[in-house]
N, C-alpha and C positions, 0 to 999 in steps of 0.2 A: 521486597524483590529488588534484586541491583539491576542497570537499566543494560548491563547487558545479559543479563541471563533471560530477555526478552528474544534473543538472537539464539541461542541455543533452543534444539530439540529433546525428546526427550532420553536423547542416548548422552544428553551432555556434550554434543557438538554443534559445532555454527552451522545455522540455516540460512543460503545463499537466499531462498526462497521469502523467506520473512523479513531482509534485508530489501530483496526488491519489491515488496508489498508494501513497506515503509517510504521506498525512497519515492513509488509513483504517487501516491496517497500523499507525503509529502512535498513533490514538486506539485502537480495538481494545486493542493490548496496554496502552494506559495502562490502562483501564478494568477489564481483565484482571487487572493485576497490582492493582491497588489492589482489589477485591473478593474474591481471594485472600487480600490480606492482610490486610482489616476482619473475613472473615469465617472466616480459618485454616483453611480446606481450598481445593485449587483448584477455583477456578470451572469452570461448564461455561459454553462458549460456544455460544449459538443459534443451530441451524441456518442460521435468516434471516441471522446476519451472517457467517456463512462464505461463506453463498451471494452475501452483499454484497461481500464480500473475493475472491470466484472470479470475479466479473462485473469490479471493478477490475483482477485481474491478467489476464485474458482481453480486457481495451480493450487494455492497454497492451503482452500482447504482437501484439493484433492492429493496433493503432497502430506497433507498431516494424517487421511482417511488411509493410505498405504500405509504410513509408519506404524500406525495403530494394529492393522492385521499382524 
């Protein structure tokens, strides 16, 4: 699998949706990891942004659950 054809649906078009499930998931853990490591114990992460990260992956599995009907 090429690493963009992760970004496509299954019509063969880009999903804005999977893009922003990527980039929160990836700043998240940036943010994560680099505070762990300035501050040499692991960080706790804020409820709020878990709850931000359950809302993105709740679009996009609810974006995939339409396209499928």
């Amino acid at each position: 699998m090429k690493l963009l054809e992760f970004f496509k649906d299954g019509d063969g078009l880009y999903s804005s949706t999977r893009l922003m499930m990527l980039m929160w998931n990836a700043c998240v853990a940036s943010v994560w990891v680099y505070m762990s490591i300035k501050t040499g114990v692991i960080a706790q992460i804020d409820l709020g942004v878990l709850g931000a990260l359950g809302i993105a992956q709740a679009a996009k599995v609810t974006q995939s659950f339409s396209e499928n009907k």
